[in-house]
C-alpha positions as CSV (number, residue, x, y, z in Angstrom):
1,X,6.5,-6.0,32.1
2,X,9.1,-3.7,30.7
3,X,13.0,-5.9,30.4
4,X,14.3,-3.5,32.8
5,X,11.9,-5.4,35.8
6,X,11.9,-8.7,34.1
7,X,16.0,-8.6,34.2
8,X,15.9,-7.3,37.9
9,X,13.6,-9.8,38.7
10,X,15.4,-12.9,37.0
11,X,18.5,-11.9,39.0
12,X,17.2,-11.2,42.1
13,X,15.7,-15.1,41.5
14,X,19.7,-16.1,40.7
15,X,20.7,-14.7,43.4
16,X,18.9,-16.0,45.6
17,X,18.9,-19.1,44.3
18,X,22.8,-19.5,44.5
19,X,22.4,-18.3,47.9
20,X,20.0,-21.0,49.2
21,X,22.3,-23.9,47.7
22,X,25.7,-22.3,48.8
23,X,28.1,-25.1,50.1
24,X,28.0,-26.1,53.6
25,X,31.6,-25.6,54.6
26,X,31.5,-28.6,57.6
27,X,33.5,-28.4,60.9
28,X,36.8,-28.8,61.5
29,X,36.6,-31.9,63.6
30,X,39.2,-34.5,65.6
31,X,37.4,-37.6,66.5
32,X,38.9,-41.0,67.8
33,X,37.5,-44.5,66.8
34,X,37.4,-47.6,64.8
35,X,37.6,-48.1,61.1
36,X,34.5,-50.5,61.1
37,X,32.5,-52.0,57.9
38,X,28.9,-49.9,57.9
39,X,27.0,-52.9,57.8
40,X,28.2,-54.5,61.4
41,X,28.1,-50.5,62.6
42,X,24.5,-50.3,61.8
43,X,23.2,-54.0,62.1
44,X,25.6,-55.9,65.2
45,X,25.6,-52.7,67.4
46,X,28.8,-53.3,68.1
47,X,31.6,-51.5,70.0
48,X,34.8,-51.7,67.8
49,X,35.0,-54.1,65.0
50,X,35.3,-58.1,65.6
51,X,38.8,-58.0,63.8
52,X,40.6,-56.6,61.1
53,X,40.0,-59.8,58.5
54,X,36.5,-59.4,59.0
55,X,36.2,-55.6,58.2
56,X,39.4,-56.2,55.5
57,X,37.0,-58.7,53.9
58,X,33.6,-56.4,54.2
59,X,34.8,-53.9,52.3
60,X,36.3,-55.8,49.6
61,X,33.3,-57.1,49.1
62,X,31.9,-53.0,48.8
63,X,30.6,-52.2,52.3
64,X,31.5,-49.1,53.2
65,X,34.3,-48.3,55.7
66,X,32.9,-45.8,58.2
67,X,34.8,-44.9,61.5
68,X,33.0,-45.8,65.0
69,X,33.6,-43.0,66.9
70,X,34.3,-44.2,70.9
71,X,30.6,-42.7,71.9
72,X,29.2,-44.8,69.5
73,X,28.6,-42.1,67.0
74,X,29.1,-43.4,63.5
75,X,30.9,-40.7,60.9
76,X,30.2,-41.4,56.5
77,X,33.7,-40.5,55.2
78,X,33.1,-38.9,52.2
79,X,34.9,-37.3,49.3
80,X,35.1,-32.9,49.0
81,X,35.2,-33.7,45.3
82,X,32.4,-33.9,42.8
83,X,31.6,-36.3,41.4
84,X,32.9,-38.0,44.3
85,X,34.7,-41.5,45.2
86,X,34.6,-44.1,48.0
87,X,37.1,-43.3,50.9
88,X,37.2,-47.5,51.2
89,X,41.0,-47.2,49.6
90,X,41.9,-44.5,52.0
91,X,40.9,-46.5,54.8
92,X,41.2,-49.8,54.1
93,X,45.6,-49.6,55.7
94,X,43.4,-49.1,58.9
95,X,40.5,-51.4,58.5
96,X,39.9,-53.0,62.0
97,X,42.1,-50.5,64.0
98,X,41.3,-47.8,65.8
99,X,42.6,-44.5,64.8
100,X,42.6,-40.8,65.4
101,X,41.3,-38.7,62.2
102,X,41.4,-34.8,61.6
103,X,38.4,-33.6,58.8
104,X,35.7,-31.5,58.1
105,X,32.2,-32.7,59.5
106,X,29.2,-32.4,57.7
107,X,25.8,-32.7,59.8
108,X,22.6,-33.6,58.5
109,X,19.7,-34.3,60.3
110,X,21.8,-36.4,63.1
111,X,23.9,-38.1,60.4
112,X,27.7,-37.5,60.2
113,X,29.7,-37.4,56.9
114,X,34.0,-36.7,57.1
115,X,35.8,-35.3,54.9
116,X,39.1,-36.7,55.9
117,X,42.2,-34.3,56.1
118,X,44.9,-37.0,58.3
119,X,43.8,-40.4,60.1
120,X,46.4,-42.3,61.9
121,X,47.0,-44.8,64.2
């Protein structure tokens, strides 16, 4: 194999390579909900959280803040950065509460992760 096909063929394979693993962008998204602990949002099935101590105290402890969305859909928030950091200080003003929240959503297989641009109350 002369270099001539051996370079065209090592970056053809870059190319397409880079392609394949290009960033998702997400979807610009406004959702309403509550600012639950992921452990009572996956485990308790509930509906909004049982009070603002008790999702205050599960993340504290290093459960994950997620938000509860009012159909019961349940959004990660997650960090655009890499590497990347927990959101829990970000949300923890509004742990227990229900807020409105502007982002980017990324979908994977049925699971939700936010990248959070505004939340409010």
């Amino acid at each position: 194999m002369t270099g001539f096909y051996r370079n065209f063929l090592a970056s053809t394979f870059i190319g397409i390579t880079c392609f394949a693993i290009a960033a998702d962008t997400g979807t610009n998204i406004k959702i309403s909900g509550w600012v639950i602990d992921s452990a009572c949002a996956y485990t308790k099935g509930l509906d909004k959280p049982i009070g603002v101590a008790c999702a205050k105290a599960c993340a504290k402890n290093g459960s994950p803040l997620v938000i509860l969305r009012d159909d019961g859909t349940i959004f990660l928030p997650i960090d655009s950065k890499t590497p990347s950091s927990s959101q829990n200080a970000k949300l923890m003003p509004f742990a227990g509460e229900h807020v409105t929240v502007t982002g980017k959503d990324y979908v994977r297989n049925a699971s939700h992760a936010l990248v959070i641009d505004k939340i409010s109350k």
